[in-house]
GUTORKE-871630 format. One line per 2 residues: their letters; for each residue y, x, z of C-alpha. Coordinates in pm, 1 decimal. Layout:
// GUTORKE-871630
a> Y:X:Z  ...
END
This chain:
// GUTORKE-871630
xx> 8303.7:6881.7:18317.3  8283.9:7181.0:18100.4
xx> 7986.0:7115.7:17873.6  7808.4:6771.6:17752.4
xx> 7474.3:6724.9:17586.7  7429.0:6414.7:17407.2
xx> 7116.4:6358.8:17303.1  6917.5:6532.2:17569.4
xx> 6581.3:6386.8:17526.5  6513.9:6525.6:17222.6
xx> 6305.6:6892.6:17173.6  6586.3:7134.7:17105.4
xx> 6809.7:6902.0:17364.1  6590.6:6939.1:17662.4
xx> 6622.1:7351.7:17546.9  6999.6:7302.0:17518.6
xx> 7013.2:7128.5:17887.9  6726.1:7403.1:18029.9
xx> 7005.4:7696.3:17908.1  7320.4:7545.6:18012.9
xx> 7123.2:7514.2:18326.3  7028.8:7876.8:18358.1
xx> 7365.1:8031.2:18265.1  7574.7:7747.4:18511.6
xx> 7487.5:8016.9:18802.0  7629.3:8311.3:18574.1
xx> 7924.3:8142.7:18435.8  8006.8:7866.1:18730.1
xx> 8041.2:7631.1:18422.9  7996.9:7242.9:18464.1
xx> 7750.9:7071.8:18241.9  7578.7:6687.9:18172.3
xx> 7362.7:6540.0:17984.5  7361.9:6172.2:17804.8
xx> 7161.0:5953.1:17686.4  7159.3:5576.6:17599.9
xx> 6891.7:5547.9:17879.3  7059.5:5779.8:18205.9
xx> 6701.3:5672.0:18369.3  6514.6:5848.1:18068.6
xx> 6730.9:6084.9:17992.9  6710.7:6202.2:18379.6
xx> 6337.4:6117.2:18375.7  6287.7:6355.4:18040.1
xx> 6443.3:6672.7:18179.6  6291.9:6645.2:18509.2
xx> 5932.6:6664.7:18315.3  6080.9:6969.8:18163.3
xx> 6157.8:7129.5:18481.4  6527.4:7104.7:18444.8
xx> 6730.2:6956.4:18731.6  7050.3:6811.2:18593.2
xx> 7406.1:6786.2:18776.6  7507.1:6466.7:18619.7
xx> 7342.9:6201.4:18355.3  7573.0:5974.9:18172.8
xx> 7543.2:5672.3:17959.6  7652.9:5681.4:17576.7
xx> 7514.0:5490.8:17309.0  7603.7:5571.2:16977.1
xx> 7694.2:5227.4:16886.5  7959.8:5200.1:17217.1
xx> 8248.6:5353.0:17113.1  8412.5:5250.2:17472.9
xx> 8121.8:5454.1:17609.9  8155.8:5739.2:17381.8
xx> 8533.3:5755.2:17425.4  8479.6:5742.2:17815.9
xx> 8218.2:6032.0:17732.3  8496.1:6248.0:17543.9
xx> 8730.3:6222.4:17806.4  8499.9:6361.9:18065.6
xx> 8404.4:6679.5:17897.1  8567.4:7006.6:17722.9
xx> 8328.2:7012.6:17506.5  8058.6:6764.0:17342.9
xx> 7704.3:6859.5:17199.0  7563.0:6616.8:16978.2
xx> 7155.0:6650.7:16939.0  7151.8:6324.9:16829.4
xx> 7112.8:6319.0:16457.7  7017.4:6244.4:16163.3
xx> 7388.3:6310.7:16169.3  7474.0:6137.8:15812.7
xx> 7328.6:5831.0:16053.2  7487.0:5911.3:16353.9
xx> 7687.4:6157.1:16395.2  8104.4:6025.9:16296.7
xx> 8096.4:5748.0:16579.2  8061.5:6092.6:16825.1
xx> 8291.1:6285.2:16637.9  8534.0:6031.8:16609.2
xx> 8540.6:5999.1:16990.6  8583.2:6363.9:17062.8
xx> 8890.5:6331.3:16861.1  9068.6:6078.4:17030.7
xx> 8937.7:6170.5:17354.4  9027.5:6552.1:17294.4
xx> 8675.3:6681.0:17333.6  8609.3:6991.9:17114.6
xx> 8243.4:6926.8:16915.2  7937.2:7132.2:16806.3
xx> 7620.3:6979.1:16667.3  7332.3:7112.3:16431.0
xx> 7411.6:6916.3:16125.5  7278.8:7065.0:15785.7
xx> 7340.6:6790.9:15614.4  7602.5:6910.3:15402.0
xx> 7727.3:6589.6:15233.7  7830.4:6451.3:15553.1
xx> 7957.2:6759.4:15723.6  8176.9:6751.8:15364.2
xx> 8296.8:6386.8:15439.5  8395.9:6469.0:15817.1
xx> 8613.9:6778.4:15668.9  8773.8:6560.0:15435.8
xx> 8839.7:6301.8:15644.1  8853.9:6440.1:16020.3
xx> 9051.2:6762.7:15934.9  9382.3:6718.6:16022.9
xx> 9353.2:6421.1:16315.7  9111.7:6740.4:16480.5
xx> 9427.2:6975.5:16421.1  9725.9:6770.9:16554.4
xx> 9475.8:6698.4:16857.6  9365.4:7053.7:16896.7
xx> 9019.5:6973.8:16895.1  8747.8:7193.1:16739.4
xx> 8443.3:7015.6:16517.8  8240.0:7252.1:16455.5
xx> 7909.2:7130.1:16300.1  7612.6:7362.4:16114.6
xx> 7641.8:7557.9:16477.9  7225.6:7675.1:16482.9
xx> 7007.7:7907.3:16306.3  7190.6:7720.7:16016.2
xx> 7468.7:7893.7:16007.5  7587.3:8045.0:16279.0
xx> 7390.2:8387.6:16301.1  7472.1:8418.4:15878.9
xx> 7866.4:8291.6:15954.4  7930.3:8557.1:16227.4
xx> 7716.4:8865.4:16008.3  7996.3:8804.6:15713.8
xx> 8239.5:8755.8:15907.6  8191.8:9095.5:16104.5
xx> 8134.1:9256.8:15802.2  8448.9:9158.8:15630.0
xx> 8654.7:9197.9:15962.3  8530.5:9561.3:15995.2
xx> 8579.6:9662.6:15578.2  8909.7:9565.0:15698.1
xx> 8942.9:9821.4:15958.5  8752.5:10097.3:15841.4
xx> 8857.0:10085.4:15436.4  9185.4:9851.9:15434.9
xx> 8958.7:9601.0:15151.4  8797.0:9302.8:15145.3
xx> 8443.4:9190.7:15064.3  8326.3:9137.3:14669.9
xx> 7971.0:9056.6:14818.3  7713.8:9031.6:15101.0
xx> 7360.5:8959.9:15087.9  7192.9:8809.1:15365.7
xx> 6844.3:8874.1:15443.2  6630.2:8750.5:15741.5
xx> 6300.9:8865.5:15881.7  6084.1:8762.3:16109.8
xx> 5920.7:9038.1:16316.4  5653.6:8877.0:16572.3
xx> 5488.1:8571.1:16614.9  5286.1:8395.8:16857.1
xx> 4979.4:8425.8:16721.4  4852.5:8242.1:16344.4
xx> 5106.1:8031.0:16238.6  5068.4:7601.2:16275.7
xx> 5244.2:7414.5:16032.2  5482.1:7267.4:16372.1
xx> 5594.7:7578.0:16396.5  5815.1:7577.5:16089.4
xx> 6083.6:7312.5:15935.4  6129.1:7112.9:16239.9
xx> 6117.4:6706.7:16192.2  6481.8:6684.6:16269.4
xx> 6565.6:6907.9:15983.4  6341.9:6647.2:15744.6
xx> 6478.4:6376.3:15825.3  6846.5:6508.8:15774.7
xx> 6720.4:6629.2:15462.0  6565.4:6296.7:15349.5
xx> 6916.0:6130.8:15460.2  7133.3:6386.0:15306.6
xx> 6949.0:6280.1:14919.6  7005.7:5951.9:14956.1
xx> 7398.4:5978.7:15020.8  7663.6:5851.2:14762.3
xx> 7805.1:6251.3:14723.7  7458.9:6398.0:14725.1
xx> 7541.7:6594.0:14466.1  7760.7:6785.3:14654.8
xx> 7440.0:6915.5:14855.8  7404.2:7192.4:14569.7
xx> 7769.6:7303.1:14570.1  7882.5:7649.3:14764.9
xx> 8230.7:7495.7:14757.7  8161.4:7150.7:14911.8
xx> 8341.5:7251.2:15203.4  8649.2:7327.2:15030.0
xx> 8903.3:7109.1:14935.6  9188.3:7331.2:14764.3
xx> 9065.5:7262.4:14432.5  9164.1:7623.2:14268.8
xx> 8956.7:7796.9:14527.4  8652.1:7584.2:14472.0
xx> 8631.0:7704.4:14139.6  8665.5:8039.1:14211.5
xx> 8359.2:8009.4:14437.2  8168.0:7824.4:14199.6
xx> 8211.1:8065.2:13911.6  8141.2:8359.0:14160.4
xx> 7882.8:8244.9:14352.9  7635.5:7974.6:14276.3
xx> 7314.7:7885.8:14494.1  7005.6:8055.6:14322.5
xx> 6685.8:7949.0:14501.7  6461.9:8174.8:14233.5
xx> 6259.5:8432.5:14374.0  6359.8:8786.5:14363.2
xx> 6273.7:9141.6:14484.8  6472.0:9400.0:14675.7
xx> 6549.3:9765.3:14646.7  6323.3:9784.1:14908.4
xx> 5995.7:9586.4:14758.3  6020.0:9282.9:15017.6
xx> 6028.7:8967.9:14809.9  6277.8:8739.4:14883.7
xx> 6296.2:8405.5:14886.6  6486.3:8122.1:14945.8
xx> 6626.8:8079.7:15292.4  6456.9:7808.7:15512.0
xx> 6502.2:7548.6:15562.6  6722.9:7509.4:15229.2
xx> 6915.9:7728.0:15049.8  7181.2:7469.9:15063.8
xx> 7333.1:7488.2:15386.2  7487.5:7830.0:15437.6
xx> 7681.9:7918.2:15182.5  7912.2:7655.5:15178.1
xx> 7976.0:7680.1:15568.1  8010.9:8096.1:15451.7
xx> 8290.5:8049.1:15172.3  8501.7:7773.9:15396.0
xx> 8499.7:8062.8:15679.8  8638.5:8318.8:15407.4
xx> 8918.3:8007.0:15334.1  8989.5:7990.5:15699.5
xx> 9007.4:8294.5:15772.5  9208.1:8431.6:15441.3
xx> 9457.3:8109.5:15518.1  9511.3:8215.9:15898.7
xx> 9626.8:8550.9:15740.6  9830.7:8410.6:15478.1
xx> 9648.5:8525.1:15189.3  9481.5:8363.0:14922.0
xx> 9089.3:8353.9:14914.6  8919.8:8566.5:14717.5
xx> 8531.7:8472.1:14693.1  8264.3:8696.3:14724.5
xx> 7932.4:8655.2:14571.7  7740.0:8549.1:14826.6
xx> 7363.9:8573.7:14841.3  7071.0:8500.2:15085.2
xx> 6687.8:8440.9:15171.9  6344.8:8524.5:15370.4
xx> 6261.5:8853.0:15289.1  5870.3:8839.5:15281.0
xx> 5778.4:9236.6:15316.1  5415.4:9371.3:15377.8
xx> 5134.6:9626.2:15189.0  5176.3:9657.0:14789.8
xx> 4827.5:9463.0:14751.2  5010.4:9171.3:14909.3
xx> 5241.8:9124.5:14633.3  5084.5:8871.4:14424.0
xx> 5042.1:8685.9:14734.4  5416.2:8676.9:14873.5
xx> 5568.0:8629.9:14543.3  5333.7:8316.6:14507.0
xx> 5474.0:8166.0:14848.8  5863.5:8261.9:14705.3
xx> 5746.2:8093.8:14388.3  5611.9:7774.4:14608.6
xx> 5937.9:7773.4:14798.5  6138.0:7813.6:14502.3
xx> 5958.1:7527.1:14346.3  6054.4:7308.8:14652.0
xx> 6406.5:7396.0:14654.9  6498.7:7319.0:14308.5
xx> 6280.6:6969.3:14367.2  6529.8:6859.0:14625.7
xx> 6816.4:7014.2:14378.8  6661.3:6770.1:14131.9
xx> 6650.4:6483.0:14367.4  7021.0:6541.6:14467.3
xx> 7155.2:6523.1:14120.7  6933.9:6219.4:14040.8
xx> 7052.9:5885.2:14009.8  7141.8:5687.2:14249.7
xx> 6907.1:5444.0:14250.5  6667.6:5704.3:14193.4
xx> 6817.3:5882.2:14507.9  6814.2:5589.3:14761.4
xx> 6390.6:5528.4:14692.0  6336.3:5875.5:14698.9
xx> 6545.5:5906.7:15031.6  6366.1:5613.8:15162.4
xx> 6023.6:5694.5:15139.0  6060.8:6037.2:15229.7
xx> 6189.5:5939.0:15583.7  5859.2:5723.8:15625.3
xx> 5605.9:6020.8:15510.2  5801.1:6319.1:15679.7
xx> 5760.7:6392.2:15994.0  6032.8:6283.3:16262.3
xx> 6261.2:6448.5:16524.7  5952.0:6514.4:16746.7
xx> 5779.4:6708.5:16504.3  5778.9:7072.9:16606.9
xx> 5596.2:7367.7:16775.7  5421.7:7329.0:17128.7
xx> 5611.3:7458.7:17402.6  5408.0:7767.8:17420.6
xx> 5472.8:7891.0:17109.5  5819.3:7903.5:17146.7
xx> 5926.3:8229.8:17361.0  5687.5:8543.7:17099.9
xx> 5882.6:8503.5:16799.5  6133.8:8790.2:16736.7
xx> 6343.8:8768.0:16409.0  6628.9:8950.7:16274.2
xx> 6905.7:8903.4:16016.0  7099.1:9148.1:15860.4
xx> 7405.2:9182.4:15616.0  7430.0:9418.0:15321.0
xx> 7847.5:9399.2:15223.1  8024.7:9554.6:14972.2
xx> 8377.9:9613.4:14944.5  8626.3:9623.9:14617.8
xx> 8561.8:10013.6:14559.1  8191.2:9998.9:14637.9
xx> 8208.8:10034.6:14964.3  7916.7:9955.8:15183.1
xx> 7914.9:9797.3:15564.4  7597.9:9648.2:15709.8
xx> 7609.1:9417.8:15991.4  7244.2:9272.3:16187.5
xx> 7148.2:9063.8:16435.8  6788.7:9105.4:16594.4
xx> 6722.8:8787.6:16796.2  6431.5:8633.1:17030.7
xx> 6281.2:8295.2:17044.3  6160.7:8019.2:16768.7
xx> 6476.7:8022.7:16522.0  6504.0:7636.4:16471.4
xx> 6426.8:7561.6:16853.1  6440.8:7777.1:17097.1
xx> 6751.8:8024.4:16992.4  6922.6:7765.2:16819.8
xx> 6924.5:7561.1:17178.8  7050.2:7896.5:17334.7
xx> 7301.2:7982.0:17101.2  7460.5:7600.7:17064.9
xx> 7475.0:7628.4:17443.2  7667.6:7919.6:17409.7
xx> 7902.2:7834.7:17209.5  7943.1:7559.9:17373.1
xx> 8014.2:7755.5:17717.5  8254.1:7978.9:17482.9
xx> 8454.0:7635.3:17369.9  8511.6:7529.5:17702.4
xx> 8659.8:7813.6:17830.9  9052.3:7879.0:17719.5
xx> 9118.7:8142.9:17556.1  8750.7:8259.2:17522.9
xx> 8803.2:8158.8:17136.2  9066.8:8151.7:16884.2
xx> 9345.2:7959.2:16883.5  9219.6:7733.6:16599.0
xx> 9144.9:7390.8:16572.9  9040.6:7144.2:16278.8
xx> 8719.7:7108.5:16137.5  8583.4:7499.0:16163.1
xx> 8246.7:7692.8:16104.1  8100.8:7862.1:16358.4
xx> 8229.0:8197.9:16306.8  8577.8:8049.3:16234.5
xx> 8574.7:7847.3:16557.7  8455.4:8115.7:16793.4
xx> 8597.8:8463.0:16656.9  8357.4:8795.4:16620.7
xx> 8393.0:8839.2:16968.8  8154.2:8576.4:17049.5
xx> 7899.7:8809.6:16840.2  7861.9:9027.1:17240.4
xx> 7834.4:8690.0:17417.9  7588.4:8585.0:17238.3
xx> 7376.8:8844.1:17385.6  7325.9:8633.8:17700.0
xx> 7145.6:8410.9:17397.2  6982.1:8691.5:17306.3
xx> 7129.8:8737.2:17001.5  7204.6:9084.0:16946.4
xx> 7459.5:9182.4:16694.3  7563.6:9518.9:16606.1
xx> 7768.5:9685.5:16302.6  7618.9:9958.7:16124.6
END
């Protein structure tokens, strides 16, 4: 079959499985779902109104089953984290098997590990791993990307910098405290301190191993999580859930990218975060919420540069006190949220190219479900990506032109 979902119980699984099932008519693409439990897992999405073709067993300690789960699909999604936890048993499997993989993994000390390690047995099988594939990062990976591809077209340069800003335009009402950081994205956060290379969450060059070019991006562009203003009076500050997730998945798609056109990569200062707009009087009031966030942000920086010992308690108890994977907003809140993202580039000779994206639906739920689907509908077609394989971003795995598919996810992207 074309698509798997492993680890279709879960709240942004049963969302994955409900749009796979809505865009099967459109496409005539194949889909499953698995779980450890079929009975559940069958039992689950029928409670969520979603009627699924086929429900197959995989637990994540079974490699047999997993392997027999690679071999029957193009393409695996894994919902089943926290990945650090989880996630290499799956990966490993779509490997061998010759599955290509997308999951939601932020945790950037183990997505680090798998490029290290899983690299080149994913290239000589010409299988795609393409993790960080949700709000974090792909909406960011494909702005930059279509930003540098058209400075490339228009002026004949490159990017020096791009600065990332994201908005959110309508929501459903007050907001709850479910409807932000989802528990998923806690509990890969917790897991991610605790890690032997935890360190490495603060790094914008984690994800590259050319040691040369990692230095390059470090002295251009290190993560900042202060608050700031823009030319336009919106505060900004840091990007949720964590400032330390894009860049690094940013700077290995300029490496990719630069490679597959035989140049060397030449980093661009790279910069990014909620832009928290509204009336002058409400100044004191916004730059206090940047200032909390910031204060957050560099705690976990703190945490990840910490001792080890230090590191493994503090990783510990925060999985007990945070809340888990079913921790997010009620289904009804989910469809009224509109957001937007937009990139403001800049080539060599000052140049300027803006590329945006104005989106519907919760960003860590509902159009991260649709747009993982979609890209996973996009993997499993030939030819409907590039011909690249490895461990890839998202932009780097499926090619601008995924930026007009990703309509159907309502994603809109356009270059200004």
């Amino acid at each position: 079959m074309d698509v798997v979902v492993l680890g279709a119980t879960g709240v942004t699984g049963r969302r994955v499985c409900a749009y796979l099932a809505e865009r099967a008519a459109a496409t005539g693409a194949t889909w499953g779902a698995a779980g450890r439990d079929p009975a559940r897992v069958e039992s689950v999405l029928a409670e969520a109104g979603v009627s699924t073709p086929e429900v197959l067993a995989a637990d994540l300690t079974d490699s047999a089953a997993l392997g027999a789960l690679a071999a029957r699909a193009r393409v695996v999604l894994n919902l089943a984290g926290p990945y650090t936890r989880h996630g290499r048993s799956v990966i490993d499997a779509c490997v061998t098997g010759g599955a290509h993989y997308a999951d939601l993994s932020g945790e950037i000390p183990f997505v680090r590990s798998v490029t290290l390690e899983a690299d080149v047995p994913a290239r000589q099988a010409g299988v795609k791993v393409v993790q960080v594939c949700g709000f974090e990062a792909l909406p960011p990976d494909l702005l930059v990307l279509l930003a540098a591809e058209t400075a490339r077209e228009r002026h004949g340069e490159h990017l020096v910098a791009a600065d990332v800003r994201v908005s959110i335009d309508a929501l459903p009402g007050l907001p709850r405290p479910s409807d932000g950081i989802s528990g998923g994205t806690f509990q890969s956060l917790a897991e991610s301190a605790g890690v032997d290379d935890a360190a490495v969450l603060t790094d914008p060059a984690a994800l590259i191993a050319d040691g040369p070019a990692a230095e390059a991006v470090r002295r251009t562009s290190p993560i900042l999580v202060r608050p700031r203003r823009a030319p336009d009076g919106a505060v900004i500050a840091p990007m949720s859930p964590a400032a330390f997730i894009n860049p690094a998945v940013i700077h290995r798609t300029g490496l990719l990218t630069a490679t597959a056109r035989g140049e060397l990569y030449a980093p661009l200062r790279y910069r990014e975060g909620v832009a928290l707009g509204g009336h002058p009087a409400t100044l004191p009031l916004r730059l206090g919420v940047a200032g909390m966030l910031s204060g957050t942000q560099g705690l976990i920086a703190g945490i990840a540069r910490a001792p080890a010992s230090v590191r493994r308690r503090v990783s510990a108890g925060l999985t007990r006190v945070l809340p888990s994977s079913g921790f997010g907003p009620a289904a009804d809140r989910l469809e009224a949220w509109r957001w937007s993202m937009r990139v403001d580039a800049t080539t060599a000779q000052g140049q300027d190219v803006r590329a945006e994206v104005h989106a519907e639906g919760h960003p860590g739920y509902l159009a991260t479900a649709r747009m993982l689907g979609e890209a996973g509908l996009l993997m499993a077609r030939p030819g409907d990506t590039p011909d690249a394989a490895g461990c890839l971003t998202p932009a780097a795995a499926l090619g601008t032109g995924a930026a007009e598919r990703m309509a159907a996810a309502r994603l809109f992207f356009s270059v200004g």
